[in-house]
C-alpha positions as CSV (number, residue, x, y, z in Angstrom):
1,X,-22.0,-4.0,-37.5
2,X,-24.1,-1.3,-36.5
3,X,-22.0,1.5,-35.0
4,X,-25.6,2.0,-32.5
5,X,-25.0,-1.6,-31.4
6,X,-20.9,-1.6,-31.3
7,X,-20.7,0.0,-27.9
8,X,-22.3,-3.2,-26.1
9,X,-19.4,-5.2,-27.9
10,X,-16.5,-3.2,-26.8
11,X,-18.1,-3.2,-23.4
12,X,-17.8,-6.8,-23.5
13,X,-14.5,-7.2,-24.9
14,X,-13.2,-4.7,-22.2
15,X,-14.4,-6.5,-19.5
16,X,-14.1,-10.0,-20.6
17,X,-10.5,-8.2,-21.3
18,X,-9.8,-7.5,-18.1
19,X,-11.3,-10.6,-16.1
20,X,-8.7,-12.6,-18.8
21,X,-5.9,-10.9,-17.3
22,X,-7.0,-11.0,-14.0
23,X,-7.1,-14.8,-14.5
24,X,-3.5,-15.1,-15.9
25,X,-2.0,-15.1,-12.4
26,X,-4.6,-15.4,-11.3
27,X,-5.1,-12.8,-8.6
28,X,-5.4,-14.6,-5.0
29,X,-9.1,-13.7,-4.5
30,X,-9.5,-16.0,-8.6
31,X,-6.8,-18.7,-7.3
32,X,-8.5,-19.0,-3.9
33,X,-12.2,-19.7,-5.5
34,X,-11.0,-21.7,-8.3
35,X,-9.3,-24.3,-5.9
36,X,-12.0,-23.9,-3.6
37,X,-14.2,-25.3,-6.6
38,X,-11.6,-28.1,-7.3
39,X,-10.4,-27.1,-10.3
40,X,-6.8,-28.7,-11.4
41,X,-3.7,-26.4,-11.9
42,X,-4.2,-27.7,-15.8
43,X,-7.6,-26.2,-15.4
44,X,-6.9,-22.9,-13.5
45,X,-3.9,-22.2,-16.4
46,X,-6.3,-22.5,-19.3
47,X,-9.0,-20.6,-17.7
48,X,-7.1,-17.3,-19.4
49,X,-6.5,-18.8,-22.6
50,X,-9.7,-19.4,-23.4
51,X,-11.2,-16.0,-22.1
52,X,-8.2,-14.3,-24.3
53,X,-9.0,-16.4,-27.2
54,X,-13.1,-15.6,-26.8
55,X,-11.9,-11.5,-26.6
56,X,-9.5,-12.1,-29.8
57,X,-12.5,-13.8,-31.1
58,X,-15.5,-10.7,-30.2
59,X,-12.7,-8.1,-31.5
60,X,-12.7,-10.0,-34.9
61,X,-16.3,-10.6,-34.7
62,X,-16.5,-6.4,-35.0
63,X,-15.4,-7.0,-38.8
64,X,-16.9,-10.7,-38.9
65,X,-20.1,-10.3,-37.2
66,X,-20.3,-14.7,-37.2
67,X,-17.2,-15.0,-35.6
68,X,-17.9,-13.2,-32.9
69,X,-21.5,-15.0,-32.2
70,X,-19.2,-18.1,-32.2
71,X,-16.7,-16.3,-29.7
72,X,-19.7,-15.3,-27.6
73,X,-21.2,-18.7,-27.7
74,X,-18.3,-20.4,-26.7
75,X,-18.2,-18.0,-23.6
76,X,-21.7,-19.0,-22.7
77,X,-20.7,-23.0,-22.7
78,X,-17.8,-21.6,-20.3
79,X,-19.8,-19.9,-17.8
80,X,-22.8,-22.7,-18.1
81,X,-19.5,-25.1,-17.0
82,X,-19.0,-22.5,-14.0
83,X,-22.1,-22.4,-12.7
84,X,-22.3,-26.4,-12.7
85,X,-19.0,-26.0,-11.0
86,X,-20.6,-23.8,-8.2
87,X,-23.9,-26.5,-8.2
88,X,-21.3,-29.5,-7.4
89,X,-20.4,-27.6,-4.2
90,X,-23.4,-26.9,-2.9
91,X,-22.6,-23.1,-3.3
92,X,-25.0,-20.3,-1.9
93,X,-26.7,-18.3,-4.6
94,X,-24.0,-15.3,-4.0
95,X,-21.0,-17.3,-5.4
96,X,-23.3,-17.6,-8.9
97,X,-23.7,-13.7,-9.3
98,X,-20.6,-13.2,-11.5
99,X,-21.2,-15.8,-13.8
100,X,-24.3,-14.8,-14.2
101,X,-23.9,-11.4,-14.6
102,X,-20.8,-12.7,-17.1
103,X,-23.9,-14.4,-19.2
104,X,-26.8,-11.9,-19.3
105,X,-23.8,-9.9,-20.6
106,X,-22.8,-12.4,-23.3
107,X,-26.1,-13.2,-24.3
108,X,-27.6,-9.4,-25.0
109,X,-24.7,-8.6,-26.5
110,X,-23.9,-11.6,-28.7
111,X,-27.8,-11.2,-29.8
112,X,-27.5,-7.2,-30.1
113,X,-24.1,-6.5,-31.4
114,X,-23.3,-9.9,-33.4
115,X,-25.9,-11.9,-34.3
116,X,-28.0,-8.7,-35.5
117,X,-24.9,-7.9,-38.0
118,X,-25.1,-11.5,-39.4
């Protein structure tokens, strides 16, 4: 990987890092929208596994540039099913901002940092 590009990555991984974490509890303000949205205990418990597995996955992508397109992919799938999440109750458009900001994310850098290095 291009060490130009690498910076976008670890951004990502941080912050997908971080929003894992805060998932793990999850913190009241995560717990409160989650059940809001109807999501099942099962649901809100794997929520952090999958986000820790994506990060393991982008921080082995660094070495293995296709993994972490795969990592970043998968990601993207996950916050597609959140925004259809937010569409089923009839949301307003501010409830769609961090999963969309989560994907713009995903996508430039899985294009920029990953996919470039493939």
């Amino acid at each position: 990987m291009d060490a130009n590009v690498i910076w976008l990555a670890v951004v990502l991984i941080v912050v997908l890092g971080a929003d894992a974490l805060a998932c793990v509890g999850p913190i009241p303000y995560i717990r409160n929208d989650l059940e809001r949205l109807g999501c099942s205990e099962t649901v809100i418990r794997t929520i952090p596994v999958v986000k820790i597995a994506a990060v393991a996955g982008l921080v082995v992508g660094l070495w293995v540039p296709w993994i972490g397109v795969l990592a970043a992919a998968g990601m993207l799938v996950y916050f597609v099913v959140a925004l259809d999440y937010h569409r089923r109750n009839s949301d307003s458009i501010d409830k769609y901002i961090p999963a969309v900001g989560f994907m713009a994310l995903i996508a430039v850098t899985m294009v920029v940092s990953y996919a470039s290095a493939v």
